[in-house]
C-alpha positions in Angstrom: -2.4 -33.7 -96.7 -2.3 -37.1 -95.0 -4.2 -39.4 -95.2 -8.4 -39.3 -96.1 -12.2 -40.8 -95.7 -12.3 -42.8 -99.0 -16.1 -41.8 -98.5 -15.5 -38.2 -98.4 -18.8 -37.0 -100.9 -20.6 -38.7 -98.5 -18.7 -37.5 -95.1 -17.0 -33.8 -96.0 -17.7 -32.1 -92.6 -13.9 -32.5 -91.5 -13.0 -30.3 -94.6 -12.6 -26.5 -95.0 -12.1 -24.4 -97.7 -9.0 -22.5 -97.6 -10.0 -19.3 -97.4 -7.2 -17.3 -98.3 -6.6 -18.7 -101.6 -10.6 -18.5 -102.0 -10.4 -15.0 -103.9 -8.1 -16.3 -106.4 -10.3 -18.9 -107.7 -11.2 -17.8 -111.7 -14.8 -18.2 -111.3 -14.4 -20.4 -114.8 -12.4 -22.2 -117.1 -10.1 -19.0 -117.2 -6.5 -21.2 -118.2 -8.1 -22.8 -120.9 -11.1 -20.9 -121.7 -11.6 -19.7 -125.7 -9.1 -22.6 -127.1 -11.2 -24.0 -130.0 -9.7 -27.5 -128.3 -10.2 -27.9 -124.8 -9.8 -31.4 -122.3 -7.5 -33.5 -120.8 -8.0 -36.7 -119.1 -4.6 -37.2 -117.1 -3.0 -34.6 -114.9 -0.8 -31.7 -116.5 2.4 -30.4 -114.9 1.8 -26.4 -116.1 5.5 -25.3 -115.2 7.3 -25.6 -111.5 5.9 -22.4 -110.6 2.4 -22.1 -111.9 -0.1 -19.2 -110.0 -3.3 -20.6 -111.1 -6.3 -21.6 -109.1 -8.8 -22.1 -112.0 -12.2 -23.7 -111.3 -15.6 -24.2 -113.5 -18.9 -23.4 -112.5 -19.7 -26.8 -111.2 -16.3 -27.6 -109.5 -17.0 -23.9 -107.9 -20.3 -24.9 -106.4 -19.0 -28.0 -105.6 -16.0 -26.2 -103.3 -17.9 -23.4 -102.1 -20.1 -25.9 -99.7 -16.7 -26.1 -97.5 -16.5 -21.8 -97.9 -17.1 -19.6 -94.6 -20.3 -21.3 -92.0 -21.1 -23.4 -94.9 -18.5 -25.4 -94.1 -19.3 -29.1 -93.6 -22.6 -28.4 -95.5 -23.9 -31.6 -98.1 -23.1 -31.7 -101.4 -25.7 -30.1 -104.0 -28.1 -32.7 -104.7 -27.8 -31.3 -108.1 -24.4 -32.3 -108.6 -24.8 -35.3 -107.5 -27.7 -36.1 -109.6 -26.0 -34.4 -112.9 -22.0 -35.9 -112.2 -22.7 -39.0 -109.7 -21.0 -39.7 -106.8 -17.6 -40.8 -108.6 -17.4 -37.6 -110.1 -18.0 -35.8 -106.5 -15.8 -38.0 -105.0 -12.8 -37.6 -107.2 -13.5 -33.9 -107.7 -13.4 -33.2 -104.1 -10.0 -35.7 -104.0 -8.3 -33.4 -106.5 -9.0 -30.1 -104.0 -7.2 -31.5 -101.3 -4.5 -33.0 -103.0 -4.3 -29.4 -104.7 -4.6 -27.5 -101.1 -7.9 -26.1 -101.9 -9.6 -27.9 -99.2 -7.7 -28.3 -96.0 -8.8 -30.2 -92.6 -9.8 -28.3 -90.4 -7.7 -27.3 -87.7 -5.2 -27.1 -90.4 -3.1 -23.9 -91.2 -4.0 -23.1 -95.1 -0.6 -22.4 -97.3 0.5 -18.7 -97.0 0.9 -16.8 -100.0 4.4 -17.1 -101.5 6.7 -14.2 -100.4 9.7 -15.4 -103.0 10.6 -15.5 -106.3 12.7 -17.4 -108.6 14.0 -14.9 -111.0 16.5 -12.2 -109.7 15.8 -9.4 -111.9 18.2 -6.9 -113.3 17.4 -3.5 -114.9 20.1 -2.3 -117.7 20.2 0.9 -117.4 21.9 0.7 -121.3 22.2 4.8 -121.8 21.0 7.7 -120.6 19.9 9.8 -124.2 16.9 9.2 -125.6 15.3 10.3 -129.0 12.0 11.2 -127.2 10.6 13.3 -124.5 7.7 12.0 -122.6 5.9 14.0 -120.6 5.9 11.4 -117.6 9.3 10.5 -117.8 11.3 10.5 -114.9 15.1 10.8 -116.2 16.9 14.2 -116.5 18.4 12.8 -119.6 22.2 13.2 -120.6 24.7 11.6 -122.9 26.0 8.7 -120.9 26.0 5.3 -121.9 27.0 2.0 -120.1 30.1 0.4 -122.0 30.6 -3.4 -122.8 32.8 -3.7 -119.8 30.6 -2.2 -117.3 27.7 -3.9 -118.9 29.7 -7.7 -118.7 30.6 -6.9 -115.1 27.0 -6.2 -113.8 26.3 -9.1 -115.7 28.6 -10.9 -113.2 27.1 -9.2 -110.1 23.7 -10.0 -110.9 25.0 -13.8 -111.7 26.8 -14.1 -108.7 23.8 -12.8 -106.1 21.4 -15.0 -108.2 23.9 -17.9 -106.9 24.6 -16.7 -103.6 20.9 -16.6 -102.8 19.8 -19.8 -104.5 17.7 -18.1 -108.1 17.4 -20.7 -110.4 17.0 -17.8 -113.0 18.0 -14.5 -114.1 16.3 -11.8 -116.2 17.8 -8.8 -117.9 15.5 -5.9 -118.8 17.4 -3.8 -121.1 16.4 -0.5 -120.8 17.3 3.7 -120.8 16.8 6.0 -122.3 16.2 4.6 -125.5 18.4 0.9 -125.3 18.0 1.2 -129.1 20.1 3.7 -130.0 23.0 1.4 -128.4 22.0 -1.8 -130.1 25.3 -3.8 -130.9 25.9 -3.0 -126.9 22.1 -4.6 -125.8 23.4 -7.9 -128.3 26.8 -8.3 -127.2 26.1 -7.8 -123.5 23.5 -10.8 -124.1 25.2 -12.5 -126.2 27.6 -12.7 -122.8 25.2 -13.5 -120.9 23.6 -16.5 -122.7 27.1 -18.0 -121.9 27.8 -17.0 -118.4 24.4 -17.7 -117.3 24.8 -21.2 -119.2 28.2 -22.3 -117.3 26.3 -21.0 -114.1 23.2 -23.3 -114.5 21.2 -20.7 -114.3 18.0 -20.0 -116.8 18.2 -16.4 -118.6 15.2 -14.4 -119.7 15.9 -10.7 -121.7 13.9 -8.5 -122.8 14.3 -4.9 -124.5 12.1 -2.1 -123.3 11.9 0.3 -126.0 10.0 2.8 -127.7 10.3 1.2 -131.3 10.9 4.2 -133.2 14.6 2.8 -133.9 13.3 -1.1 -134.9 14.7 -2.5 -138.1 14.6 -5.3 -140.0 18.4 -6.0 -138.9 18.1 -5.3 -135.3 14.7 -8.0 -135.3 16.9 -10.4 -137.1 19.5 -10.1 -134.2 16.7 -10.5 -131.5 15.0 -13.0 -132.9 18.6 -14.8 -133.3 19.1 -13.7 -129.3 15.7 -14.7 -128.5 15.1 -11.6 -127.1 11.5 -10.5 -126.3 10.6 -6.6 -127.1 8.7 -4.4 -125.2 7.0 -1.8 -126.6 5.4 1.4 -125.6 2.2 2.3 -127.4 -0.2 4.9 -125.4 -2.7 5.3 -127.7 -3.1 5.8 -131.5 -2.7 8.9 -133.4 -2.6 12.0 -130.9 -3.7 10.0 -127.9 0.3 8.4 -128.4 1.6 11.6 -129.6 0.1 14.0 -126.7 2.4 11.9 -124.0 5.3 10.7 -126.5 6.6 13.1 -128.8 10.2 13.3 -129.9 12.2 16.3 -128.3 11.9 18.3 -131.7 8.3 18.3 -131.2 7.4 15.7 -133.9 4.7 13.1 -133.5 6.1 9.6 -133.0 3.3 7.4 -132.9 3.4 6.3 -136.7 7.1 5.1 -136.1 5.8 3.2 -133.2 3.4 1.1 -135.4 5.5 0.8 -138.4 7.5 -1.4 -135.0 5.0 -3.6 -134.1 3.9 -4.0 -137.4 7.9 -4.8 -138.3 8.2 -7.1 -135.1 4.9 -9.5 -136.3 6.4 -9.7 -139.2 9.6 -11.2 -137.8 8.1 -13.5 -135.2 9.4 -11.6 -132.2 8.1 -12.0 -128.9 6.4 -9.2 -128.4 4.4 -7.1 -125.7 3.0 -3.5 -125.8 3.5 -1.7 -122.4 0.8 1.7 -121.8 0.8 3.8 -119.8 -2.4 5.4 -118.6 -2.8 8.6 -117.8 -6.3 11.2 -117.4 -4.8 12.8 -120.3 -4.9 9.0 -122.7 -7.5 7.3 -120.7 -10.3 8.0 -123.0 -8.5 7.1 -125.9 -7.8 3.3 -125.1 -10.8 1.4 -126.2 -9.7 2.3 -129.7 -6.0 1.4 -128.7 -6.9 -2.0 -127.1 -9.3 -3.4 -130.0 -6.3 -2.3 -132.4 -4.1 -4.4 -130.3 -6.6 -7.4 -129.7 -7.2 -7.5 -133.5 -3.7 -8.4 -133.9 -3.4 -10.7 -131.2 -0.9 -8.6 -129.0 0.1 -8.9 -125.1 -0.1 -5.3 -123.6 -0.4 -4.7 -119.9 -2.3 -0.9 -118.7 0.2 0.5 -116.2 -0.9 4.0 -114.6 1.0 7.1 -115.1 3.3 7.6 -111.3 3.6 10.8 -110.7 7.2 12.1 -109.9 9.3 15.3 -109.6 10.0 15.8 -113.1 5.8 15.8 -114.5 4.5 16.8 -110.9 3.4 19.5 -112.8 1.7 18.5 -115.7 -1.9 18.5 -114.0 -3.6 16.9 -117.0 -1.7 13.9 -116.1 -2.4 13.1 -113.0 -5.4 10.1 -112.2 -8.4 11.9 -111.6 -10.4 9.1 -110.3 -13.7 9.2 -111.5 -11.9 9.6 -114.9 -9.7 6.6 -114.8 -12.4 4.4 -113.4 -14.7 5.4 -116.3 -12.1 5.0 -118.7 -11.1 2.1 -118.1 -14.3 0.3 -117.4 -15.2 1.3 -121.1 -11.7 0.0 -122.1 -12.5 -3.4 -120.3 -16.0 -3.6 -122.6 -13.6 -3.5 -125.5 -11.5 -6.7 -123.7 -15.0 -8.5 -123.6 -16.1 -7.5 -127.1 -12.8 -9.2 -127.9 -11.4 -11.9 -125.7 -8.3 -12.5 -125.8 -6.9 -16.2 -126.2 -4.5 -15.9 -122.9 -5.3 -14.9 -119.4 -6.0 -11.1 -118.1 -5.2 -11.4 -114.5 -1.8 -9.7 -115.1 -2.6 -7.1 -117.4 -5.6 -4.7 -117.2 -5.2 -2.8 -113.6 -1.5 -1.0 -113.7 0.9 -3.3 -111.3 -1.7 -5.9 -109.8 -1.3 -9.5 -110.3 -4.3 -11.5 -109.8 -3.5 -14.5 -110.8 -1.3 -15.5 -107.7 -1.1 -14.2 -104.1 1.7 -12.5 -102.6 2.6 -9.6 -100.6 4.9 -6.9 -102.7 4.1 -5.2 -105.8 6.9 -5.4 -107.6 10.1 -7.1 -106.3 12.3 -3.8 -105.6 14.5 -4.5 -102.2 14.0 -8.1 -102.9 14.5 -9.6 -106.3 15.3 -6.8 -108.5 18.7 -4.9 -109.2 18.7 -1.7 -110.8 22.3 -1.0 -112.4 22.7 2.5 -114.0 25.4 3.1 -116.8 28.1 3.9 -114.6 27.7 0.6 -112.9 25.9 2.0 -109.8 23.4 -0.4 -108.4 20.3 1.2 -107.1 16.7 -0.6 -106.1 14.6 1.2 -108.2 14.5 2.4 -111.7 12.6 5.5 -110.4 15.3 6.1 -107.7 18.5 5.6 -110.1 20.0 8.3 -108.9 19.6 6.8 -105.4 22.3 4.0 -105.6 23.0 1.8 -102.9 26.5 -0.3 -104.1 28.0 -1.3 -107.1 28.7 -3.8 -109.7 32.1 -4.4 -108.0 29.9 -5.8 -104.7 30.6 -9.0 -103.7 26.7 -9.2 -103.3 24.9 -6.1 -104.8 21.3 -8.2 -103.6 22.7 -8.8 -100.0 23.4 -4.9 -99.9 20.0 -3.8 -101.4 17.9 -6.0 -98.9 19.4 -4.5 -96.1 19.3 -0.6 -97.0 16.7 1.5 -94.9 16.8 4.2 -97.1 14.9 5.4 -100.0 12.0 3.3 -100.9 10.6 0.5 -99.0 8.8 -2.1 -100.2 7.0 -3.7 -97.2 4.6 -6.5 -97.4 0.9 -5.9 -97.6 0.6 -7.1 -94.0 2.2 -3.8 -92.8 0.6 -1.6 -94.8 -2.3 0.0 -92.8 -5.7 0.3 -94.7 -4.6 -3.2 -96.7 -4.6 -6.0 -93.9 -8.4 -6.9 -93.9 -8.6 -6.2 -97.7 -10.2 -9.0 -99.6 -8.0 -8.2 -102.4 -4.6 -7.7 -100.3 -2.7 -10.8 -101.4 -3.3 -9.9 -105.3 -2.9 -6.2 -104.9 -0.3 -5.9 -102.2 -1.2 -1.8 -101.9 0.4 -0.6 -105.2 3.6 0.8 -106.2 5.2 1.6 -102.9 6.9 5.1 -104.5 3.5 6.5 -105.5 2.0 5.8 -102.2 4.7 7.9 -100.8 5.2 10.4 -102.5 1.1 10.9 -101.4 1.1 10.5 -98.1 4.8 10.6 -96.9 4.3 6.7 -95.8 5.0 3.2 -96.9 3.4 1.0 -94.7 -0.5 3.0 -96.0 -2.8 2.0 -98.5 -2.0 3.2 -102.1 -3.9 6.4 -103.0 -5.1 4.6 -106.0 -7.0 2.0 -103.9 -10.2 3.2 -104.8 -9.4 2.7 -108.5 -8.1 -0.7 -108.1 -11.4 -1.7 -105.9 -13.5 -0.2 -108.7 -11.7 -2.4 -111.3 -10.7 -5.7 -109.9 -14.2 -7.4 -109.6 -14.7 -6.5 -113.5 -11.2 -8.0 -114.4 -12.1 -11.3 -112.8 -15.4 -11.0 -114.4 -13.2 -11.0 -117.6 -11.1 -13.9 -117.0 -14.5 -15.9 -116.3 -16.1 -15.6 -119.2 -16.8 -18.2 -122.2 -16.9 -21.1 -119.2 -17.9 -24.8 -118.8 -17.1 -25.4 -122.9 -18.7 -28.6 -124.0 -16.7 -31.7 -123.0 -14.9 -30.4 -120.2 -16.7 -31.5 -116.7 -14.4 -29.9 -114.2 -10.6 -28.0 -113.8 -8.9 -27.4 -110.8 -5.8 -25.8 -110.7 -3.1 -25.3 -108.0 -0.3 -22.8 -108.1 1.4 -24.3 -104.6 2.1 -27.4 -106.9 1.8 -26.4 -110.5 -1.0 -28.6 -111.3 -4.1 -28.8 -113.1 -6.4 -31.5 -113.2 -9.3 -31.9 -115.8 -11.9 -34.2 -115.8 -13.2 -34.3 -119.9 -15.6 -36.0 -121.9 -13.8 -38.6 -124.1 -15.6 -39.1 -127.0 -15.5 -35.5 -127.5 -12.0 -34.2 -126.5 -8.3 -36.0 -126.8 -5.5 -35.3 -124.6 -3.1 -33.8 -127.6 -6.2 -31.4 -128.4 -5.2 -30.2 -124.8 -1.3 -30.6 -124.5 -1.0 -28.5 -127.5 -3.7 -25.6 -126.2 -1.6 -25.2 -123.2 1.6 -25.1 -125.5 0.5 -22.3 -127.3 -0.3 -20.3 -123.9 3.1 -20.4 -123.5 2.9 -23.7 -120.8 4.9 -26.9 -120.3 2.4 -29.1 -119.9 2.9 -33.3 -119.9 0.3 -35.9 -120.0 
């Protein structure tokens, strides 16, 4: 940021706010808010690509004097009086070097527009031993061998290289990927050691509906370090009216008995649920059952496509959904949850970091089906683009004009004066099609998401300013966060080992 007035407390007018990461502020502690140990005195390094901005109530007031025609206003005399003038002046040191406060005639940082994961999508079989009612897949009999599985393995390794990914993650998937196991652990087992020789960083994870967990197969992920995601929509009938198995039979028990079996052997673990009119009443129950236990679920809404387009009872009624979920979010707050909720509680929305796509279809993410077709989406499989003998399969999916486009926020009318553009980024781009005929519109579910989003940040604010911690500051541009703490009443491993168990790298 160059260089500064050493007296800036007492000089800020040359300073602005910068406004577009402004909105992404956790009006709180939010990163390390309900930790029984909270402080740090040094700076922490929280990963090379951390999307916080997190601020306390004081820091907050302190910033918001630069915000909008306040900017270049004096400092609260209240802060002044309550932290001193060291305090203000290091505080405000720590915004700029962040890129919270910019000069003015500056250009603030844009929100990021890349990744550094290439994501693939193992389309592992085609059969599955259930029949959701949303589901998307005519389902059949095939299944991906070993050797088609190893070679997208290679095509996915070899765009990550081309276009500079420092990582790769492999989302094992169907169908049911469960009911072709020893496949899933081989192909990863492969992986681990061509993503290794590739100096590349490997992430997998097994989307599955649980019903098929056992002891053996948790041993081998837990061996494979391979994270599980489950799907859970409810308990009792609530799971059972949207995920029965093609006989008919209710399915919802063997779900539990999975997540129950997967605690038990440490797994890394997440429960994925889908929300629909039909389920939405039903997930206050679900969520304190899941908080009780300390689980990671994310609410994702029910997209309508050609195969339940029918299935009215389904579809988001809005005035439903909102209430629904605004009841679901009181049972959040009845139970906080130890980790952040930015990502979780309104279908694809991240609010945690700005950027300008949903979902990284077209861009970062490879969908390869069980014939080794590559297509963009998992929605469009059918749709495929190249294949796992392609050079570049990525290079190939950027460039197609066909089938769904995932265009940046900016083009999307309706979205570019939104407040909340840069951590919505107007919804799933296939839903707001299949709508309106259109990808560069508004999603029809904007209504929803403006209904919800205030509340969710209301969420992550809560429980702040815990005794002994004076300010936080947070930057995901550089992957910082800065804490000013009360020494007698705080020590720096209290903190290093908070952030560890959020799942952080974090060095004193």
């Amino acid at each position: 940021m160059g260089t500064h007035n050493p007296e800036l407390s007492k000089n800020p007018q040359f300073y602005r706010i910068a406004e577009w990461l402004f909105l992404g502020l956790i009006l709180a502690l939010g990163f390390l808010r309900r930790q029984s140990h909270n402080g740090i005195g040094a700076e922490l390094q929280v990963g090379p690509h951390s999307t916080l901005a997190v601020l306390n109530r004081s820091a907050l007031r302190l910033l918001t004097t630069f915000a909008g025609e306040a900017a270049g206003g004096q400092i609260p005399a209240e802060l002044r009086e309550r932290w001193g003038d060291q305090w203000v002046e290091a505080a405000l040191r720590q915004m700029i070097a962040l890129g919270l406060l910019v000069q003015e005639g500056q250009i603030a940082l844009s929100p990021s527009t890349e990744d550094a994961t290439l994501i693939a999508w193992m389309h592992i079989t085609n059969r599955c031993n259930l029949r959701c009612s949303y589901c998307y897949l005519p389902h059949g009999r095939t299944d991906m061998s070993v050797e088609t599985g190893r070679a997208a393995i290679a095509a996915t390794i070899r765009s990550a290289l081309a276009h500079s990914y420092g990582a790769i993650k492999l989302k094992y998937a169907g169908g049911e990927a469960m009911l072709r196991f020893p496949v899933v652990a081989d192909l990863h087992a492969y992986a681990q050691a061509q993503a290794s020789s590739s100096g590349l960083a490997l992430d997998g994870v097994v989307l599955s509906n649980g019903t098929l967990l056992t002891t053996e197969v948790a041993h081998t992920m837990r061996a494979l370090g391979l994270r599980l995601m489950l799907s859970l929509d409810g308990l009792g009938a609530a799971h059972n009216g949207q995920r029965a198995y093609g006989d008919g039979r209710e399915s919802a028990a063997a779900a539990v008995s999975a997540i129950d079996l997967a605690l038990a052997y440490d797994l890394a673990l997440s429960v994925s649920v889908t929300v629909s009119s039909r389920n939405v009443s039903a997930l206050p129950r679900l969520v304190t059952w899941l908080l009780e236990r300390g689980l990671r679920f994310r609410l994702h809404f029910y997209r309508e496509n050609e195969r339940s387009a029918s299935i009215a009872d389904l579809h988001l009624e809005q005035e439903r959904i909102i209430a629904g979920m605004l009841e679901t979010y009181r049972a959040v707050e009845a139970q906080l949850p130890r980790h952040s909720v930015l990502t979780s509680l309104v279908d694809l929305a991240n609010l945690a970091a700005p950027h300008v796509r949903t979902c990284g279809v077209g861009h970062n993410y490879l969908v390869f089906d069980e014939q080794g077709q590559v297509a963009k989406c998992q929605m469009q499989i059918c749709r495929s683009i190249t294949s796992v003998t392609s050079a570049d399969p990525l290079m190939l999916i950027r460039a197609d004009r066909e089938g769904v486009q995932n265009l940046s926020v900016e083009a999307k009318a309706g979205c570019q004066t939104c407040e909340w553009r840069y951590w919505c980024a107007g919804g799933c781009p296939l839903t707001t099609h299949r709508a309106t005929a259109r990808y560069d519109v508004k999603s029809p579910n904007c209504a929803i998401y403006k209904a919800l989003y205030p509340e969710v940040m209301r969420l992550e604010g809560l429980e702040d300013d815990l005794p002994g911690v004076k300010s936080v500051v947070a930057s995901y541009r550089k992957g910082q966060m800065t804490v000013e703490y009360d020494e007698t009443r705080l020590s720096e491993a209290q903190i290093l080992a908070a952030v560890a168990r959020l799942g952080y790298t974090a060095t004193a």
